[in-house]
PAZA-857344 format. One record per atom (N, C-alpha, C, CB): residue in three letters; x, y, z. Coordinates in steps of 0.001 Angstrom, whole numbers, plus 500000, padded with zeros to 6 digits. Glycine has a CB too. Layout:
AlaXYZ
...
This chain:
Unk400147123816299758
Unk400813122539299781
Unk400994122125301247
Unk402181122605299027
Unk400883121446301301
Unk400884120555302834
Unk402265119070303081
Unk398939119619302855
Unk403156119882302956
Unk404455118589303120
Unk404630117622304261
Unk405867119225303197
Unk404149118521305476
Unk404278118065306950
Unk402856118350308061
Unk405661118957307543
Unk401985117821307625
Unk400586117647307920
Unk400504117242309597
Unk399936116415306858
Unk401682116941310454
Unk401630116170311616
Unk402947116797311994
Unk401483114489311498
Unk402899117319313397
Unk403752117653314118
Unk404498116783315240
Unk403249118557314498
Unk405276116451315490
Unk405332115374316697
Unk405629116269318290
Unk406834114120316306
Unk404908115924318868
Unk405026115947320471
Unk405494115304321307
Unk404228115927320979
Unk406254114747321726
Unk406804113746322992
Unk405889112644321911
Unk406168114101325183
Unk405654111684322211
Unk405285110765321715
Unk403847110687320738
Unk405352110079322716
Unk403463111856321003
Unk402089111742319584
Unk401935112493318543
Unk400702111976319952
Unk401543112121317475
Unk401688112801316412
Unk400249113520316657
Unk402005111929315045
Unk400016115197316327
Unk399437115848315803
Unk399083116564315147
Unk399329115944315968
Unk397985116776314184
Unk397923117197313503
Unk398027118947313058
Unk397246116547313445
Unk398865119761312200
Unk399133120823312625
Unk397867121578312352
Unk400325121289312112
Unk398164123082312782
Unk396665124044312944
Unk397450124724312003
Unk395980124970314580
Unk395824125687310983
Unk395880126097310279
Unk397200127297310049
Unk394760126215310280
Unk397523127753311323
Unk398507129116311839
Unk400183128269311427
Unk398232129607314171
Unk400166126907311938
Unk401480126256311684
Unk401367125629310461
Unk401916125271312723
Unk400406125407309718
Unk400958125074308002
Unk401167126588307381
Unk399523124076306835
Unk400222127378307646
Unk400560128410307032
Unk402228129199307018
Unk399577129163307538
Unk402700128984308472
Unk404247129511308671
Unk404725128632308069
Unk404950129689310049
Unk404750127563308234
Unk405917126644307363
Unk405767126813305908
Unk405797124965307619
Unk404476126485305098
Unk404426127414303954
Unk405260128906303500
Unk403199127704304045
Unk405428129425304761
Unk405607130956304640
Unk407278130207304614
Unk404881132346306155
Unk408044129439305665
Unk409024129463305610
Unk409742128831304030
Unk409234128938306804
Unk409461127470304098
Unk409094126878302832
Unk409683127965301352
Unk407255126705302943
Unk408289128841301284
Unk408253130007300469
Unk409735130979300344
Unk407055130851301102
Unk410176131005301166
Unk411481132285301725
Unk412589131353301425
Unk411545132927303741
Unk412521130124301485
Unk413509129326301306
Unk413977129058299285
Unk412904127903302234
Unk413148128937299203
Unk413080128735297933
Unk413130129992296807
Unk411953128023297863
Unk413193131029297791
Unk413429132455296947
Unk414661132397297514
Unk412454133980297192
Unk415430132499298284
Unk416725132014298247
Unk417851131548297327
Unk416601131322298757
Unk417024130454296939
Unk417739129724296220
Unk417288130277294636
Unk417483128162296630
Unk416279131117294267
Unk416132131466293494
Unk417172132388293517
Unk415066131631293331
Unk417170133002294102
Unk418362134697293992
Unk419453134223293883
Unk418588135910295395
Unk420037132796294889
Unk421459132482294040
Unk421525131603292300
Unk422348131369295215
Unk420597131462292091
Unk420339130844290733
Unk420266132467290033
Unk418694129662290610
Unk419939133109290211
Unk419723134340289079
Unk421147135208289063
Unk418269135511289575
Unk421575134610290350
Unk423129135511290231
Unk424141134814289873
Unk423702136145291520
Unk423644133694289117
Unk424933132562288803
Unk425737131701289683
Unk425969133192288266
Unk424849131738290789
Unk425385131299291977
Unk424968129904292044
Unk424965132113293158
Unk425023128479291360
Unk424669127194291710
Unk424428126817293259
Unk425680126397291174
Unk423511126312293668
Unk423160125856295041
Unk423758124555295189
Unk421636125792295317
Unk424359123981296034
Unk424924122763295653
Unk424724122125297026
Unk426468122823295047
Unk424797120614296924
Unk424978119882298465
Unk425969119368298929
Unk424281118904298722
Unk426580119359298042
Unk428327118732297778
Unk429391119332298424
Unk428887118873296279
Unk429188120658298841
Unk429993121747299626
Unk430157121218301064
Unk429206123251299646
Unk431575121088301715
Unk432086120245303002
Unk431545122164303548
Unk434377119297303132
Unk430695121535304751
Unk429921123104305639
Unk431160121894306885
Unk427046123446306058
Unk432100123219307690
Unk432209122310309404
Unk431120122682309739
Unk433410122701310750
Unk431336121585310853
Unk430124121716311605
Unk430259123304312564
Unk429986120195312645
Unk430861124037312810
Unk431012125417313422
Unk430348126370312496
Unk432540125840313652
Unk430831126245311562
Unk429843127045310579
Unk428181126660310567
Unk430406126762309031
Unk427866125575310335
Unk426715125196309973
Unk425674125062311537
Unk426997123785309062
Unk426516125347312379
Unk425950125742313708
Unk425789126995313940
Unk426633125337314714
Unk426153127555313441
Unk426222129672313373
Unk425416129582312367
Unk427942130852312889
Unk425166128769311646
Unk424085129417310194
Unk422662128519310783
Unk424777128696307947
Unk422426127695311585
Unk421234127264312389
Unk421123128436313314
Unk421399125795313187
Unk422048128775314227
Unk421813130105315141
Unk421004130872314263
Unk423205130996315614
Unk421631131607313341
Unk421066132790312573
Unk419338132212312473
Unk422008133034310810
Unk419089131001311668
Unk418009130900311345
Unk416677130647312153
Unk418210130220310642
Unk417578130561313730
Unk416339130006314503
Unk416616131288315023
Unk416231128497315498
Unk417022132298315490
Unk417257133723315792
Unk415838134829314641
Unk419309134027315257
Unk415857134433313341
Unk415064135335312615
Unk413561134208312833
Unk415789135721310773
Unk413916132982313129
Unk411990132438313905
Unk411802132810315269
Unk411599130481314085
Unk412847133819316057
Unk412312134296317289
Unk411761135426316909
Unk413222134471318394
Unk412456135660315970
Unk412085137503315676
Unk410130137218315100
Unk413597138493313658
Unk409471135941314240
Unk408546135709313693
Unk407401135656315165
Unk408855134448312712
Unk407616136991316147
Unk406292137253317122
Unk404879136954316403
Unk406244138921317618
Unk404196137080315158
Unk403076137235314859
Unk402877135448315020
Unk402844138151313418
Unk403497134471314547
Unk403619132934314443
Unk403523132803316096
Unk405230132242313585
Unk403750132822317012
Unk403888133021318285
Unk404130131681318815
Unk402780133722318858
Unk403935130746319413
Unk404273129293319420
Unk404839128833319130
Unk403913128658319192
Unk404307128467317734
Unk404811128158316290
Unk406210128822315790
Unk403692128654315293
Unk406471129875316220
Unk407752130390315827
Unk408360129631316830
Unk408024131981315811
Unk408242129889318252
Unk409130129423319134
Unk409487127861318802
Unk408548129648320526
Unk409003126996318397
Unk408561125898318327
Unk409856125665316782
Unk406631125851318233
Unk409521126294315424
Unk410649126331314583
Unk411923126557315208
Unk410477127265313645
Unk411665127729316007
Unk413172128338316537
Unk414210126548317508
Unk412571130184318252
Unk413403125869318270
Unk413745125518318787
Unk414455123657318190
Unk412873125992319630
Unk413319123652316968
Unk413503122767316734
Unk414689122936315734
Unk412427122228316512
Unk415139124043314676
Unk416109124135314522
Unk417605123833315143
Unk415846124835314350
Unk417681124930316737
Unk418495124702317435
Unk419110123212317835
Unk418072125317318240
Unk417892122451317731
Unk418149120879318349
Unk418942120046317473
Unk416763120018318573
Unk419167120961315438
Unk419623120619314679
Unk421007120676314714
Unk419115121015313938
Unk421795121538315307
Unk423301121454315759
Unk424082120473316267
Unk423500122176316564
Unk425071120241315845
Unk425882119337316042
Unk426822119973317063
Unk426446118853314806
């Protein structure tokens, strides 16, 4: 599946390489088993839940912390890792 076919750069869109659909796939994938495991434990996923923003900045840390740890993605990890981070409030 291909959700995000174009990466943006400073001002141009390009198109991603085979190594960066595949990680986002991969991430994508991990995400959604997630949410499977809290669905099998009776755990509803919800969007409705007030996150502060302190929390939900420690839970972006964590997640761009395990795309530094993704060395084999190499770029491309750094590149998730960072663009996460930029997600903090």
């Amino acid at each position: 599946m291909h959700l995000h076919p174009y990466f943006f750069t400073g001002e141009i869109m390009t198109e991603w390489t085979k190594e960066e659909d595949e990680a986002f796939n991969e991430v994508e994938k991990q995400s959604n088993l997630g949410k499977q495991i809290l669905r099998d434990l009776g755990q509803p996923y919800h969007f409705d839940v007030y996150v502060s923003p302190s929390q939900r900045n420690h839970v972006l840390e964590e997640v761009a912390l395990e795309f530094d740890k993704m060395k084999a993605f190499g770029t491309t990890g750094e590149s998730f890792a960072s663009f996460v981070r930029g997600m903090k409030k």
